[in-house]
C-alpha positions in Angstrom: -31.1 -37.6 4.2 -28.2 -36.2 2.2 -24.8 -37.6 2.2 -23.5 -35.0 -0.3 -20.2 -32.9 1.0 -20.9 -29.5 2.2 -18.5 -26.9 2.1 -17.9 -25.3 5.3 -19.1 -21.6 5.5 -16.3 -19.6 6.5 -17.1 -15.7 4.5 -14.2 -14.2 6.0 -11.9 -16.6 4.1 -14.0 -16.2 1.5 -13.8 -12.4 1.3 -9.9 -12.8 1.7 -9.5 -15.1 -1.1 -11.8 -13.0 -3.5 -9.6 -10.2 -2.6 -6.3 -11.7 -2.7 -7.4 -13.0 -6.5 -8.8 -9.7 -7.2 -5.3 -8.2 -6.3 -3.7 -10.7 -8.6 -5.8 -9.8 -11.3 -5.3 -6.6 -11.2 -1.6 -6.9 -10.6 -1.1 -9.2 -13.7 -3.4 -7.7 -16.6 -4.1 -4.4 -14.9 -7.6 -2.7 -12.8 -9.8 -3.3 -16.1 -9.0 -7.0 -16.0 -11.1 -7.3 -12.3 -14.4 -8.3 -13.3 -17.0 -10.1 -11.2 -16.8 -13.1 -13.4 -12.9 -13.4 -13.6 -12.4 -12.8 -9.7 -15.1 -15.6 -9.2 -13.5 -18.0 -11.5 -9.5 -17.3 -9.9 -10.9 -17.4 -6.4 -13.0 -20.8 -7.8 -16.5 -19.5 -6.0 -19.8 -18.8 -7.9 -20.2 -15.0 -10.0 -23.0 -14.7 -7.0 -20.4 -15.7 -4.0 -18.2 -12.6 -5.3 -21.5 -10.8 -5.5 -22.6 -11.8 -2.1 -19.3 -10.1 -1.0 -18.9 -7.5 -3.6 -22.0 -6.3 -4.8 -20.8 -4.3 -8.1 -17.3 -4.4 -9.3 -16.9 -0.6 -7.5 -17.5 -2.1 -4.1 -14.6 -5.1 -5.1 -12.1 -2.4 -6.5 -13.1 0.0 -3.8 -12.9 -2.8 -0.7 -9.3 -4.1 -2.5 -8.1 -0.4 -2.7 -9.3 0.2 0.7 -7.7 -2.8 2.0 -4.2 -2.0 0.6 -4.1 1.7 2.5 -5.0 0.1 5.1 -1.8 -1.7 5.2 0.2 0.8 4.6 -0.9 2.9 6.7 -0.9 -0.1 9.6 2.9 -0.7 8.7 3.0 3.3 9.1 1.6 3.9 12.4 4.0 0.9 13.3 6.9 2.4 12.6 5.7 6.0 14.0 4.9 4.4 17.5 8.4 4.6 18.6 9.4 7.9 17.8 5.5 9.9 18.1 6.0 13.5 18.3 9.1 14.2 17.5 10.3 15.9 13.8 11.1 13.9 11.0 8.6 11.0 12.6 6.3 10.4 9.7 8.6 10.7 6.7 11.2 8.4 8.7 8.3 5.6 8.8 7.5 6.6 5.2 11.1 6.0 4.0 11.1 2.8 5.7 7.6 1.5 4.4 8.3 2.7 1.0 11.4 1.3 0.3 10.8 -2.3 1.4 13.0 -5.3 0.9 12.3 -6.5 -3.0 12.5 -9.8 -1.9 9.8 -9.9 0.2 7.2 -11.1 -1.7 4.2 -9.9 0.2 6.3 -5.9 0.1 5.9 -6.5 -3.6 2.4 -7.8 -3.8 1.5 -4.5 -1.9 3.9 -2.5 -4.0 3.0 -3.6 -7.4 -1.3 -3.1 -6.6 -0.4 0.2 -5.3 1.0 0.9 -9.1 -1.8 -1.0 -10.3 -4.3 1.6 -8.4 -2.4 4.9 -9.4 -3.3 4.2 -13.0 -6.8 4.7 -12.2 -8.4 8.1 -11.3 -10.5 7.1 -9.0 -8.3 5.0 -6.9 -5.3 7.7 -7.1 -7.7 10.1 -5.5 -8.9 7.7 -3.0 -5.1 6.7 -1.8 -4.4 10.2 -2.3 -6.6 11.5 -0.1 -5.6 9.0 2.7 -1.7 9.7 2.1 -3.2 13.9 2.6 -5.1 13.1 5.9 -1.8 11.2 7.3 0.4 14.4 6.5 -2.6 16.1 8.4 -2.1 14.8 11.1 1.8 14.8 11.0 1.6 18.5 10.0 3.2 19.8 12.9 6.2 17.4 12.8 6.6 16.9 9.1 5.5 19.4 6.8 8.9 21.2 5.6 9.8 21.5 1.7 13.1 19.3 3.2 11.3 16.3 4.4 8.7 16.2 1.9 11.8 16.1 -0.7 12.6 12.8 1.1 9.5 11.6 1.0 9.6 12.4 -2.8 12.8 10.8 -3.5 11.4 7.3 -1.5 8.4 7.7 -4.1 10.9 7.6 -7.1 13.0 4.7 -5.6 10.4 2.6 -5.4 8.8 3.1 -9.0 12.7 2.8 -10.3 12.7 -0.3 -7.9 9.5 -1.9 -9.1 10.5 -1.1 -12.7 13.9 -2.1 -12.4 15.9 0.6 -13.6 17.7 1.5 -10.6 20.3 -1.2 -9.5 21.2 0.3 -6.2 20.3 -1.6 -2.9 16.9 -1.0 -1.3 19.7 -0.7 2.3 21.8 1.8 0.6 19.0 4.2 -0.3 17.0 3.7 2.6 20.0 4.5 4.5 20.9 7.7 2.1 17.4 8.8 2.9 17.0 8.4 6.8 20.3 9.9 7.3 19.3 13.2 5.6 16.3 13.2 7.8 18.4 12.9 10.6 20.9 15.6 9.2 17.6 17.8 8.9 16.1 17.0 12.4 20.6 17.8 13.3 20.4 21.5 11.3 16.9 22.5 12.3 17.8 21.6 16.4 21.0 24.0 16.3 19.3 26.9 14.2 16.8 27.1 16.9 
């Protein structure tokens, strides 16, 4: 009978660490830099344990990519709950999840991957897509040139934020920004 140490199964944890190490990866040296071999050796599990998970380095990317709309949109529909319905709703929760607090290290995890994936084709359509079925859906309360100028204006915040060339609090903009969509939601009330 064997004494040797077995590693307790757990694949979920498994999966998460391969794809927290895949993130990091491709946060650090960019999408190209996720291979197979060089998840398996960050996330210290066998080229066939990633494989197990992650067939082909398409189904890692696309599973990482997947995973990080996901959270966004989660953190979207969060925000949304509250206010469902009413105009303004969805770019409101966009300004807040957009613009989050840079020292939140898990906000900037998220936000750098996200920059990681729109320097890839295949990944910008993907979260594109996603971010066009959630305006879908929101069409009714959110779709005026004015709002999706907010929206537009969060965008550019955070890139300026995450590149640091914009030394203006995350408050102060956010702040800027959900005040004009109440200003809008103000104008569009007494014009009707």
């Amino acid at each position: 009978m064997s004494t040797a140490h077995k590693r307790e199964k757990n694949p979920e944890r498994v999966r998460k660490a391969i794809l927290n190490n895949a993130a990091q990866l491709a946060i650090e040296h960019g999408v190209q830099a996720v291979t197979i071999q060089a998840v398996a050796d960050a996330a210290s599990v066998t080229k066939g344990g990633v494989m197990h998970h992650f067939p082909t380095k398409k189904a890692l990317l696309d599973a990482l990519f997947a995973d990080l709309a996901d959270h966004w949109e989660a953190e979207l529909n969060r925000h949304i709950t509250s206010r469902s319905g009413e105009v303004g709703t969805f770019t409101r929760a966009y300004v807040e999840v957009s613009i989050p607090d840079p020292t939140d290290a898990s906000a900037r995890t998220y936000s750098y991957l996200a920059l990681a994936a729109i320097g890839s084709d295949e990944t910008r359509y993907y979260l594109s897509e996603r971010i066009h079925n959630l305006l879908e859906r929101h069409s009714e309360t959110d779709n005026f040139i004015e709002l999706a100028t907010i929206r537009f204006a969060a965008e550019g915040f955070w890139i300026s934020q995450l590149t640091n060339m914009e030394s203006r609090s995350h408050v102060e903009v956010k702040r800027h920004l959900l005040k004009l969509v109440d200003n809008f939601i103000q104008v569009r009330s007494t014009s009707k």
